[in-house]
Legacy VTK file of the C-alpha trace (Angstrom):
# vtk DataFile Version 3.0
C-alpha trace
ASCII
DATASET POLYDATA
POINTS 42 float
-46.824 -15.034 23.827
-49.453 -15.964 26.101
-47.560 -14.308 28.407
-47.237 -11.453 27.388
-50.772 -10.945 26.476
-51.886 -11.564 30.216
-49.208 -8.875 31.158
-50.976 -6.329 28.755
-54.340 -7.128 29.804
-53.649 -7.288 33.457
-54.488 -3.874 35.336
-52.348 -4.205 37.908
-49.538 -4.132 35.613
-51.634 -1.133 33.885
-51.780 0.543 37.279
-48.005 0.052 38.044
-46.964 1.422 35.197
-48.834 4.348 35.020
-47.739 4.840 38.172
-43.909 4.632 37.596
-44.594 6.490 34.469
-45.793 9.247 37.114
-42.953 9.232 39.492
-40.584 9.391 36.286
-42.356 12.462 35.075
-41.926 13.586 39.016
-38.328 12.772 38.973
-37.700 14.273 35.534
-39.235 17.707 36.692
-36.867 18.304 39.886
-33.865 17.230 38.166
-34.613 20.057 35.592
-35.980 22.310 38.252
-33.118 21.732 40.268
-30.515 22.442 37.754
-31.891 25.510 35.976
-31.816 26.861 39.704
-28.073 25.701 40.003
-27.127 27.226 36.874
-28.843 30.312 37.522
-27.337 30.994 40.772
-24.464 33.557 40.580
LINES 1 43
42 0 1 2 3 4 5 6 7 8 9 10 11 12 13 14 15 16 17 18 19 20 21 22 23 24 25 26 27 28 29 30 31 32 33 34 35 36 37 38 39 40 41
């Protein structure tokens, strides 16, 4: 457990995974972008 409490109290993990959380939100937003556009185009 020890661990996994220094993980949670580290900010560089804190950092990193804001910043993947981020890039995922990035990602997530062209895919959708990207399709609706696809779909749309007769």
């Amino acid at each position: 457990m020890n661990f996994f409490s220094m993980l949670l109290n580290d900010p560089v993990v804190m950092y990193s995974v804001g910043g993947l959380i981020i890039l995922l939100g990035i990602c997530a937003f062209y895919v959708y972008y990207f399709i609706t556009h696809v779909i749309d185009d007769k």
